[in-house]
C-alpha positions in Angstrom: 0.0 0.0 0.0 1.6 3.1 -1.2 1.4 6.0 1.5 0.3 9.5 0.2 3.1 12.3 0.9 2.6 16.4 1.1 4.7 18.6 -0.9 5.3 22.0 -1.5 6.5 23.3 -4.6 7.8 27.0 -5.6 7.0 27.5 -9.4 8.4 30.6 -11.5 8.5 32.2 -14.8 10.3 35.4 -16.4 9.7 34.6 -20.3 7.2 33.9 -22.4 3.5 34.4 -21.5 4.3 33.9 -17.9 1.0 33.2 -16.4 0.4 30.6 -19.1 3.5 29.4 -18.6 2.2 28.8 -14.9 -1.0 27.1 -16.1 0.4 24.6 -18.1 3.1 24.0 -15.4 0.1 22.9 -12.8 -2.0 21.0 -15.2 0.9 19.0 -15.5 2.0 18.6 -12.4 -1.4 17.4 -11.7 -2.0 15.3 -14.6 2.0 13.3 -14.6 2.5 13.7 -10.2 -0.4 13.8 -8.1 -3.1 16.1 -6.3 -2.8 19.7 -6.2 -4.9 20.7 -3.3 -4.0 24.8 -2.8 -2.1 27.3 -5.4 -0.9 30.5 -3.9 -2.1 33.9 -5.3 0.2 35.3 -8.1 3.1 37.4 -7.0 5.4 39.7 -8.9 9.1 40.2 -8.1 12.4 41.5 -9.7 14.8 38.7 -11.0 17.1 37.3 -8.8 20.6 37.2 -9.1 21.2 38.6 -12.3 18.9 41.4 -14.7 16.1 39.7 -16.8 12.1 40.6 -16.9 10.1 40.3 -13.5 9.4 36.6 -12.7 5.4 35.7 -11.8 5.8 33.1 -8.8 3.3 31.2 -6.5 3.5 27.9 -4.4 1.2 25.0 -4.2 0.6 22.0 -1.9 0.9 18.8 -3.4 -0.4 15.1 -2.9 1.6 12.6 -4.1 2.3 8.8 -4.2 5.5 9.6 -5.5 9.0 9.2 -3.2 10.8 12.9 -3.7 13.2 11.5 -6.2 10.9 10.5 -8.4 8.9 13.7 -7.9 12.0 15.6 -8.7 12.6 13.2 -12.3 9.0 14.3 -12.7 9.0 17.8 -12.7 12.0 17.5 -14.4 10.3 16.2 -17.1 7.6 18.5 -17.2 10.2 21.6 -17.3 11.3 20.3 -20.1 8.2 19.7 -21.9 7.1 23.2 -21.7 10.3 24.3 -23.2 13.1 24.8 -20.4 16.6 24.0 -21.5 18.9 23.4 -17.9 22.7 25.3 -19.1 25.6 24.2 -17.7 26.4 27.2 -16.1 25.5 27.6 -12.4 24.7 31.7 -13.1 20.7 32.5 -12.8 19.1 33.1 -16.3 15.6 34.2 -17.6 13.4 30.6 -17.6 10.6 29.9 -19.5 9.5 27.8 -16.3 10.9 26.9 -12.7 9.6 24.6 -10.1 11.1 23.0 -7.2 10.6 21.1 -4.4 10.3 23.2 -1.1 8.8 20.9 1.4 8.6 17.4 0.9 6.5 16.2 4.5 9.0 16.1 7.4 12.0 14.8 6.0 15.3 15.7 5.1 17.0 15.1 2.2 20.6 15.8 1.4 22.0 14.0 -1.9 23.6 15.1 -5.3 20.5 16.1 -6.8 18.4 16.6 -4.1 17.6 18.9 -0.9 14.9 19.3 0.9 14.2 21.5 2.7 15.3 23.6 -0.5 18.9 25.4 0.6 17.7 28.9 0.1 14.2 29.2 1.1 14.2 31.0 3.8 16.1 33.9 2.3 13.8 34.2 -0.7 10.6 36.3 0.0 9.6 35.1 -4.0 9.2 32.2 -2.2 8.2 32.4 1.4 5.5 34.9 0.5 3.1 32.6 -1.8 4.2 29.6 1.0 3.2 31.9 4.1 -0.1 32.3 2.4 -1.0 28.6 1.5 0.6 27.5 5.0 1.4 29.8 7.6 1.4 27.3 10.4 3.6 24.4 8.4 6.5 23.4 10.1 10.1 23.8 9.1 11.9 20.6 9.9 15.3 22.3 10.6 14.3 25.4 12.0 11.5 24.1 13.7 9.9 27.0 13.5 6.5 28.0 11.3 6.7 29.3 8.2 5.0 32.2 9.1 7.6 33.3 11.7 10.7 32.3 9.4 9.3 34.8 6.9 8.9 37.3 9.7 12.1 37.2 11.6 14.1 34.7 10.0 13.9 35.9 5.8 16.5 38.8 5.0 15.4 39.2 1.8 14.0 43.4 1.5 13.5 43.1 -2.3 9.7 44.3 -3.2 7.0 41.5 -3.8 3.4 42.6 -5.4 0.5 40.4 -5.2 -1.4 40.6 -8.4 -5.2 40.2 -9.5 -4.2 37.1 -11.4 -5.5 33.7 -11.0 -4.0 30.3 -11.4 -6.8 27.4 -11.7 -6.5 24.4 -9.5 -6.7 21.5 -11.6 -9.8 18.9 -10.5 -7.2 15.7 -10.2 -8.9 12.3 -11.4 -9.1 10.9 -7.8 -11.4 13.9 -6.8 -13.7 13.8 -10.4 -14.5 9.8 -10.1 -14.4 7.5 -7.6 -15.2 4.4 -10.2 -14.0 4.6 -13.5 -14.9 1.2 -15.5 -12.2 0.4 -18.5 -13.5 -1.3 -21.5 -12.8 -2.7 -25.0 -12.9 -5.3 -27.7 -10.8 -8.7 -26.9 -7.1 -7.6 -27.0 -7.9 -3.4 -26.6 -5.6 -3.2 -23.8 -7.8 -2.4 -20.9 -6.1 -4.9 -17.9 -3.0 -3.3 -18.9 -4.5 0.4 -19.0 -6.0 -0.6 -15.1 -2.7 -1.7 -13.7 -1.1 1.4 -15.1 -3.7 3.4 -13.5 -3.1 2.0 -10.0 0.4 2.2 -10.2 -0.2 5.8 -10.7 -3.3 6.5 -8.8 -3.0 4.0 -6.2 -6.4 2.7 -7.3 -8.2 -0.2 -5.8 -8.6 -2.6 -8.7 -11.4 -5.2 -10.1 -9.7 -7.5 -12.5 -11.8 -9.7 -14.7 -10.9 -13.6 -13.8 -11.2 -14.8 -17.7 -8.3 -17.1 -17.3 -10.0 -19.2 -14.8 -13.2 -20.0 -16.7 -13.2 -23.3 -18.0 -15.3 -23.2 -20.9 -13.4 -20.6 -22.7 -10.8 -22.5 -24.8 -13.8 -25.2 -25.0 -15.7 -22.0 -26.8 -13.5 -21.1 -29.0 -12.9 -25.2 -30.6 -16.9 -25.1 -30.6 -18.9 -21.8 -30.4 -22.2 -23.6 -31.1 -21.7 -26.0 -27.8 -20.1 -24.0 -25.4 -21.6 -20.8 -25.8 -24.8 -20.7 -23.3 -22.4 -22.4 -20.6 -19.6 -20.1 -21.6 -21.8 -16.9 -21.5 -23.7 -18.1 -18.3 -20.2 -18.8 -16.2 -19.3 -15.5 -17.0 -21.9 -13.3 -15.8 -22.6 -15.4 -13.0 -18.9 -14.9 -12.2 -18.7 -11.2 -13.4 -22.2 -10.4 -10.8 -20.4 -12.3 -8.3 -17.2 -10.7 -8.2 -18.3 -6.8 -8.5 -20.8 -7.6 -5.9 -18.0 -8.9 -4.0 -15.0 -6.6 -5.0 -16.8 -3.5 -4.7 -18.3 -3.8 -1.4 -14.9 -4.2 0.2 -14.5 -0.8 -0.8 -15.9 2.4 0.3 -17.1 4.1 -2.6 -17.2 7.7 -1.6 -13.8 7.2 -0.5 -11.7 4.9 -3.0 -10.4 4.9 -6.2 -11.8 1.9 -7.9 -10.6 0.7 -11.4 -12.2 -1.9 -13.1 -11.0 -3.6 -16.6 -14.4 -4.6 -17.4 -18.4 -3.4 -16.4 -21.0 -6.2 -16.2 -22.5 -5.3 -19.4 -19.5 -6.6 -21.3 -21.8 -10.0 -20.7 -24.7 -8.8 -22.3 -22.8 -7.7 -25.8 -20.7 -11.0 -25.9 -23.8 -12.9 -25.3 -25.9 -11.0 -28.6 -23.0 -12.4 -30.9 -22.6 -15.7 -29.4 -26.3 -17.0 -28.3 -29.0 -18.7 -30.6 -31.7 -16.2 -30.9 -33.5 -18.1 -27.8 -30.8 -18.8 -25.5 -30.2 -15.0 -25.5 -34.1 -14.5 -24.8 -33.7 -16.4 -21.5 -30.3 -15.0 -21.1 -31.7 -11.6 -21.2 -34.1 -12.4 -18.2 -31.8 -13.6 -16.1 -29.5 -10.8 -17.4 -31.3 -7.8 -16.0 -32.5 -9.2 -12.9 -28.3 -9.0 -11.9 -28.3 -5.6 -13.5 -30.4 -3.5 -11.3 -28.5 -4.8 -8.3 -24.8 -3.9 -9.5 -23.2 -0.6 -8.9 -22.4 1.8 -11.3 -19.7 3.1 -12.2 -19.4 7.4 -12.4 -17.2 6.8 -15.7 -17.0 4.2 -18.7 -14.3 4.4 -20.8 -14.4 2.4 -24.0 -10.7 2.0 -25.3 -11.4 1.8 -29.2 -8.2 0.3 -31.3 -9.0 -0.9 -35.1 -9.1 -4.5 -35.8 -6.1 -5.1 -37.5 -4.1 -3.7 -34.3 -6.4 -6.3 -32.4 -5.4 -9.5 -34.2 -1.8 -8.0 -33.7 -1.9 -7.9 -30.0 -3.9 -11.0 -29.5 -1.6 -12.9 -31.7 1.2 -10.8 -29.8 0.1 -11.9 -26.2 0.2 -15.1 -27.5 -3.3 -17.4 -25.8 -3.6 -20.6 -27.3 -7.5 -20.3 -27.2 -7.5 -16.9 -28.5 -5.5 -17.8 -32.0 -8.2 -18.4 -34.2 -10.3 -15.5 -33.6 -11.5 -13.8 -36.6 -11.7 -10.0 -37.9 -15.4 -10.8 -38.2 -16.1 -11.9 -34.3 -14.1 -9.1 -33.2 -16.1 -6.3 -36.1 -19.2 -7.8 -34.4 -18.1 -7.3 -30.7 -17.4 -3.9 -31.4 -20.6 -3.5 -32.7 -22.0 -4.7 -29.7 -20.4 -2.0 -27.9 -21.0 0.8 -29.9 -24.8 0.0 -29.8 -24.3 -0.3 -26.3 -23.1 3.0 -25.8 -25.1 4.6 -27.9 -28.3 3.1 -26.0 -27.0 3.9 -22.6 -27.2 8.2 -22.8 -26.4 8.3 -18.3 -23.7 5.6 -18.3 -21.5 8.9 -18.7 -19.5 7.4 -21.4 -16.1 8.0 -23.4 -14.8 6.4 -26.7 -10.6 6.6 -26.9 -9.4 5.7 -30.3 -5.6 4.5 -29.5 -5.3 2.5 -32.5 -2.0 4.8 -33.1 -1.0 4.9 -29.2 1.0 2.4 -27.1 0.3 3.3 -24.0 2.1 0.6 -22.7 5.8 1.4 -23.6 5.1 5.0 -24.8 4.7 7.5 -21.5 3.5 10.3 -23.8 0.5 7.9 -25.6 -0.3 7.2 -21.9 -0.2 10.4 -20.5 -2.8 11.2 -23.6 -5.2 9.1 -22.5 -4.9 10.0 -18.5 -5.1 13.3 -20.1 -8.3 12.7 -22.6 -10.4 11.1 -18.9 -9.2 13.9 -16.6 -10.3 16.4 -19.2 -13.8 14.5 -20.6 -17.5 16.6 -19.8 -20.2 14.0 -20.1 -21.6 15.4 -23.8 -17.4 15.1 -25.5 -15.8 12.4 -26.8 -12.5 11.8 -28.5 
């Protein structure tokens, strides 16, 4: 169980369109590192060090999964991606964009990249200025003293700080928009790995599909006409079973919950694979399970074309998967899509990543993080 840490981060910017600059700088922060629960107001000072524009500066408080090291490669990262290039030289310069790590909880941390508390700190009012206002009362682990008296009697700085009427909006992270976000898709979409990603990340609770431990599956796909009522019966008596199960070990206002399938996955299999009376009495049994399960405040519907399918089934390499066709999986996606479209409150969105690889590209994940933090129930992308 990963343990959720408080930082505090000092961000500032001299070039550019500097309150953009800031903007962009939060909504990534948000997106790639964590929770950011309180952003200073925006405050103007002279540069420091050496003669460039003024610098627009502010501090937030930060939730994060993340140990500080990898919090500092992150933000790294994100410096970078709006356009910072780090110089050799150990002389101040004008920056498109600057953020580092203040606070980082209680601790400590002295190493060759690293340290927290930051060195100078305490003698920059650019600095203890926006933190005073976000958290007078915090702390300092070496001083032992509040922040609110270090900036008092403890900051020499006398340079000339202006709070201006500006406004930096606090992103609304994923954790706080949902609290159960269902993944789906067509056989070999991606959506287990997509879920596992997510917790990683999110420290999600997670509901994982049991597929593997159904016994009629390989049995199915030797002989559809056979095995399909006892294959599409097993499976939603195991799919009700489970989310009943799974989901009342967890509090639902509180948790993050994850799931890599939603019960009406059964339902969509079932039209393609049931005689046209075997799905009648299917159906019956079908929504008396419905009304009972939970659900869940986002479905996401990972779209990927079908020739990328067949490439990543044949990829993960299921002996019982080989000899699915482009036609079953052109009909299952059909399913879905009729699905979606006759569902308008399941709060739906439709990802196409036929082009990303979310799995070994960060930047194709990060898109799709980026496409279910941003959705509004009438979008889709």
């Amino acid at each position: 169980m990963k343990i959720q840490q408080t930082a505090y981060l000092s961000l500032g910017s001299n070039r550019g369109n500097r309150l953009l600059n800031l903007q962009n700088a939060v909504d990534l922060i948000a997106l790639n590192t964590g929770t950011v629960q309180n952003i200073s107001s925006v405050y103007k000072t002279a540069s420091w060090g050496f003669k460039g524009p003024d610098f627009l500066n502010i501090c937030l408080k930060l939730s994060t999964y993340l140990q500080a090291d990898m919090l500092l490669e992150k933000l790294l990262a994100i410096e970078q991606k709006l356009g910072r290039i780090r110089a050799d030289s150990k002389d101040y310069l004008s920056r498109l964009i600057d953020i580092d790590i203040l606070l980082f909880d209680d601790e400590v941390i002295v190493s060759e990249s690293l340290n927290v508390p930051h060195k100078n700190m305490l003698n920059r009012k650019f600095v203890m200025v926006p933190l005073t206002e976000i958290a007078p009362n915090l702390i300092h682990p070496i001083t032992k003293k509040t922040i609110l008296t270090d900036l008092q009697h403890g900051c020499s700085d006398d340079s000339e700080i202006e709070k201006l009427d500006l406004t930096i909006n606090r992103p609304v992270s994923l954790v706080e928009k949902y609290n159960y976000i269902a993944i789906e898709g067509n056989i070999g979409a991606g959506k287990t790995s997509l879920v596992k990603l997510m917790s990683a990340d999110f420290n999600a609770k997670t509901v994982l599909e049991r597929f593997a431990d159904n016994p009629f599956l390989p049995k199915f796909y030797k002989d559809k006409d056979r095995y399909a009522f006892p294959l599409e019966m097993s499976f939603l008596a195991d799919r009700y079973q489970q989310l009943s199960d799974d989901l009342a070990q967890f509090d639902l206002f509180k948790n993050f919950i994850v799931s890599d399938y939603y019960i009406f996955k059964s339902l969509i299999f079932a039209q393609v694979t049931l005689a046209h009376e075997e799905y009648n009495l299917y159906r019956r049994m079908f929504d008396l399970m419905y009304k009972e399960i939970t659900k869940p405040d986002l479905y996401v519907y990972l779209y990927q074309n079908t020739e990328r399918l067949l490439e990543n089934i044949k990829k993960r390499g299921r002996d019982y998967e080989q000899d699915i066709t482009a036609n079953y999986l052109d009909e299952i996606h059909q399913g879905y899509s009729n699905f979606i479209k006759s569902e308008p409150h399941l709060n739906a969105l439709i990802i196409d990543i036929s082009e990303l690889d979310f799995v070994n590209n960060p930047q194709d994940y990060t898109q799709v993080i980026q496409a279910i933090q941003q959705f509004e129930p009438s979008s889709k992308l």
